[in-house]
C-alpha positions in Angstrom: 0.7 9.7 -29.0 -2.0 10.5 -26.8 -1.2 13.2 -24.0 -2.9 11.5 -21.0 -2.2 14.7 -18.7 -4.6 16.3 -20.3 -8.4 16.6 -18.7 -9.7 17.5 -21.9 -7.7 14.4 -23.9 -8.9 12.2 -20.5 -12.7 13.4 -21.4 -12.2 12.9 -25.8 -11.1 9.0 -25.0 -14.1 8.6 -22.6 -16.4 9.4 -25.6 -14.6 7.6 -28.1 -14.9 4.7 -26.2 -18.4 5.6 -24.7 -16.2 4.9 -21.3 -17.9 5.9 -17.6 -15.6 5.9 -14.3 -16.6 3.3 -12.3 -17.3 4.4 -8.6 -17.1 1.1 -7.5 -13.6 0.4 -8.4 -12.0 3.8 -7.4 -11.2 5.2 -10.5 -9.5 8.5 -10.6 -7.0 9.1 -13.0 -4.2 10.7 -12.1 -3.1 13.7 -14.4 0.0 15.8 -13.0 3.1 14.7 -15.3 5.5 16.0 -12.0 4.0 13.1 -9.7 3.8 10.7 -12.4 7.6 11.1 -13.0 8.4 11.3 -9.4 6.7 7.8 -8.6 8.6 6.4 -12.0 11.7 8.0 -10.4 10.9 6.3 -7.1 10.0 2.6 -8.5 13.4 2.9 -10.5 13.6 -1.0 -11.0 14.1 -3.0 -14.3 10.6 -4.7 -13.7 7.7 -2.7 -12.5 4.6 -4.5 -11.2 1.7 -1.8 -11.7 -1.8 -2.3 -10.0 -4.7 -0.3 -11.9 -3.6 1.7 -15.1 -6.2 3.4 -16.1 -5.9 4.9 -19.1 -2.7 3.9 -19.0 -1.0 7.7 -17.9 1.5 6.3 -15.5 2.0 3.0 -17.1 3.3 5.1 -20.6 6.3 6.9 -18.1 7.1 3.7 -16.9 7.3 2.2 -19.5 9.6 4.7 -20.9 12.1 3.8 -18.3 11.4 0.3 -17.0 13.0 -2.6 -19.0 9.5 -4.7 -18.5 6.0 -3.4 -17.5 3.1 -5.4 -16.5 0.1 -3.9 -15.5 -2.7 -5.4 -13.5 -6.2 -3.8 -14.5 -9.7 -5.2 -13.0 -12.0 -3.9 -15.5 -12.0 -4.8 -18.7 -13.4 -2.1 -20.4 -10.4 -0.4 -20.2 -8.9 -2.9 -22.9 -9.9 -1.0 -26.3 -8.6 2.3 -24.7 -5.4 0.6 -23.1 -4.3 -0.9 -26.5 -5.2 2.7 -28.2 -3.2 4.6 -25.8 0.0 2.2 -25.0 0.4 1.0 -28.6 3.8 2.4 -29.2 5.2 0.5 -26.2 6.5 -3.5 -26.7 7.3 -3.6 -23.2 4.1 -3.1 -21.6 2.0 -6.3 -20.9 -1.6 -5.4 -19.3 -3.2 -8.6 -17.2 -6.8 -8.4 -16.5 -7.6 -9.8 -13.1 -8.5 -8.8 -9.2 -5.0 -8.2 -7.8 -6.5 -9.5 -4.8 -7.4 -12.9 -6.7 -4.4 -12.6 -8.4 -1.0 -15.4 -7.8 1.6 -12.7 -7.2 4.2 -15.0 -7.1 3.6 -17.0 -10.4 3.0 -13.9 -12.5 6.5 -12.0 -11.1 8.1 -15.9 -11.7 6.2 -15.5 -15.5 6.6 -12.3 -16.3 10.1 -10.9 -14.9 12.9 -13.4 -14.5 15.9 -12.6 -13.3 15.0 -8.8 -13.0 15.2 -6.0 -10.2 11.2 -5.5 -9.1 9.3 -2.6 -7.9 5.2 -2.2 -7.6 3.9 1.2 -8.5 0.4 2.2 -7.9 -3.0 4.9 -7.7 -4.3 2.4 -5.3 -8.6 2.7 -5.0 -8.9 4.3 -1.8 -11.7 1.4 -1.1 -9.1 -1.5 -1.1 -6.1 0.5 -0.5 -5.0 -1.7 2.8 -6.0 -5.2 1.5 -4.0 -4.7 -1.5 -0.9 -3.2 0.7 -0.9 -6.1 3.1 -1.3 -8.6 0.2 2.0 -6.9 -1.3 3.8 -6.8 2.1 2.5 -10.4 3.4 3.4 -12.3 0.3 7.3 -11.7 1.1 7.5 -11.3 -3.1 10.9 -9.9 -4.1 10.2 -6.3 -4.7 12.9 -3.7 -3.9 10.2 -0.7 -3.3 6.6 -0.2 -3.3 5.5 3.3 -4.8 1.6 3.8 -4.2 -0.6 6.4 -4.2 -3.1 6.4 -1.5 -5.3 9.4 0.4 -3.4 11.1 2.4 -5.4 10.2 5.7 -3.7 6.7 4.8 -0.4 8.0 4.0 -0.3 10.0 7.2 -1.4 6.6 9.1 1.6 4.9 7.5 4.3 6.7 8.7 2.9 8.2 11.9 5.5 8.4 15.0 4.6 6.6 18.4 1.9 8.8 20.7 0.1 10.3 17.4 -3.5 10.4 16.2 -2.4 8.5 13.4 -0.2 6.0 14.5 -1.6 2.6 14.8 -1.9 -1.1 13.3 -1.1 0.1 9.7 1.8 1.7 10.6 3.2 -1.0 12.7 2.5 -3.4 10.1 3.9 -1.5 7.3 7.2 -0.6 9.7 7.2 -5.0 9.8 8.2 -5.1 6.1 9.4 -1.4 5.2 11.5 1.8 5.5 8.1 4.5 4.8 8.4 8.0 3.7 6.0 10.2 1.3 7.0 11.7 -1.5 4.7 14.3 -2.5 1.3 15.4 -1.4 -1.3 15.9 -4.2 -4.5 17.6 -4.5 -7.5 16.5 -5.7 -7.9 18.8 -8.3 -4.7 16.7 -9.9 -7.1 14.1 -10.6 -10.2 13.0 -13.1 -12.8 12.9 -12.0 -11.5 14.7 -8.6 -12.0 12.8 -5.6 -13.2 14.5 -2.6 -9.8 14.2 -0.3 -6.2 15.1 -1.1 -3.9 12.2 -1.6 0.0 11.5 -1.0 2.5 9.2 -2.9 4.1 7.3 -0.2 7.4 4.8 -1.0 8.2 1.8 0.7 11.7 0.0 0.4 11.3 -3.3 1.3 13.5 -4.7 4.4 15.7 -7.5 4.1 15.0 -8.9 7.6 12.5 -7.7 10.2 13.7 -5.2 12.2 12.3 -6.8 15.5 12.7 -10.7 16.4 9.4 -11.4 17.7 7.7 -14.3 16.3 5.7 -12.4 13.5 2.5 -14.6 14.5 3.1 -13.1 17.7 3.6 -10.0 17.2 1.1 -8.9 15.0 -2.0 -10.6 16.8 -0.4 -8.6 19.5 -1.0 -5.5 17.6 -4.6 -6.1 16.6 -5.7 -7.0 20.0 -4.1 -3.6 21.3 -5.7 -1.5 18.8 -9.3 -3.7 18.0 -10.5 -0.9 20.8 -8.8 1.6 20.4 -9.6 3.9 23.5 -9.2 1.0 25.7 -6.2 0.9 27.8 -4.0 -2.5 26.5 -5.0 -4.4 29.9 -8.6 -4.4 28.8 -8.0 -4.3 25.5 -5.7 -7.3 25.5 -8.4 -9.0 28.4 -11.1 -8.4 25.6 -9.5 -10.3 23.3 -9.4 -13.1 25.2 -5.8 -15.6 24.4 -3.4 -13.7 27.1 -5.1 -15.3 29.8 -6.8 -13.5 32.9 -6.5 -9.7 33.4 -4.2 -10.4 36.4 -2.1 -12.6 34.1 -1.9 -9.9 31.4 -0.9 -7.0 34.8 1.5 -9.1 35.8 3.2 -9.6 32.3 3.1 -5.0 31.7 4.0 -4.8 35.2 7.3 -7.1 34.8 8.4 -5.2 32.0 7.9 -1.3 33.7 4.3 -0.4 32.3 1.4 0.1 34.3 -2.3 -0.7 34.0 -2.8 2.9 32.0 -0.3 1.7 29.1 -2.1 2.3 25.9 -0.9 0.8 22.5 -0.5 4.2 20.8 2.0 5.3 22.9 4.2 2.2 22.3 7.4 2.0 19.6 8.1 -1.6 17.5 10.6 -2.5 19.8 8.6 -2.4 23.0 5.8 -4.1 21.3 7.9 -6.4 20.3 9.7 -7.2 23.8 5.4 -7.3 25.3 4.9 -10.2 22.4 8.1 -12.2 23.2 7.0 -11.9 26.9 3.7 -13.3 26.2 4.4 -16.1 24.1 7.1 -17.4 26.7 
């Protein structure tokens, strides 16, 4: 049994198996056995989905917990390594694909009938959002979605109304998800480091909405208000060119108590909400 927390065990496999990190697909490894248990902890499901193993560090905790792990791994050099360091485990199943390529919904329907389903992940910082959406937008029937992500992101996630960080990410998350990070965690935690700290932030999937806008409403509502950002949300709503004339758009804020200086940062989910139902009636 390999001890994958180790740097110096990390840096013997990579010259058994004459393996390089790839900068183009994000690969750090995570290496703090604290973290790793605390996002097994948080996934806590009998299924666990995971997106990019590695050398398969966090995929060997959960795997000591989960009933069923399948891990999805774009690059397939990691094979020899994976099936050198994972091969005491029968309930780990690694699928070689582009998550983003990937049909979520056949592989959960495949691989984890009938069973309580999380998604834990060290997402690449390069594709962190596309892959977040693509796990939120799908609707799949996860309970909680445990990812690792720089911290900038993390922050962005759960920001609060009038913040530098709050924004279309946060709204959209807040669509699907109760947010929270777990732990922070420095780059030195990490092989090779990567130049910014990072944060494990979980996500427990809603039942409903928590608004009852038309989503298709709503959420071209929120990329219109923040596609300019220092715009106020008459011009930036003007610029984007389906809410009719600028006096049309006034006249909508005005009848709901905002004025012409009303910026989208400064709004909650529930008053974006109430703008987007006024808008498509």
């Amino acid at each position: 049994m390999y001890d994958l927390t180790s740097p110096s065990v990390i840096r013997h496999l990579c010259d058994e198996f004459g393996f390089s990190f790839k900068k183009g697909f994000g690969q750090n490894f995570l290496t703090d056995a604290d973290v790793l248990l605390s996002i097994a902890e948080a996934a806590g499901s009998e299924g666990v989905l995971e997106i990019g193993p590695g050398f398969g560090t966090l995929t060997a905790v959960l795997g000591n917990r989960a009933k069923k792990v399948v891990s999805i791994e774009i690059d397939r050099t990691l094979e020899p390594v994976l099936k050198t360091t994972l091969a005491g485990f029968d309930n780990i199943k690694i699928h070689f694909a582009d998550v983003m390529k990937t049909d979520l919904e056949k592989l959960i329907n495949e691989e984890f009938p009938g069973m309580s389903l999380s998604v834990a992940a060290n997402l690449p910082y390069y594709v962190t959002s596309p892959i977040l959406m693509k796990l939120l937008e799908e609707k799949l029937p996860f309970e909680n979605i445990v990812v690792m992500v720089q911290k900038e992101v993390a922050e962005r996630i759960v920001a609060k109304p009038g913040t530098k960080d709050y924004g279309a990410l946060t709204l959209a998350v807040s669509y699907y998800a109760d947010a929270e990070i777990i732990t922070t965690v420095p780059a030195e935690s990490f092989v090779p480091a990567p130049k910014v700290d990072s944060a494990v932030v979980s996500m427990k999937l809603l039942k409903e909405p928590p608004i009852d806008a038309p989503e298709k409403d709503y959420f071209r509502l929120v990329k219109a208000s923040f596609a300019q950002r220092r715009k106020t949300m008459l011009n930036a709503l003007s610029n984007a060119g389906f809410y009719g004339s600028k006096d049309d758009i006034k006249a909508v804020l005005e009848s709901l108590g905002y004025d012409s200086n009303l910026r989208g940062e400064t709004l909650s989910m529930k008053e974006f909400s109430e703008i987007a139902k006024r808008f498509t009636k």
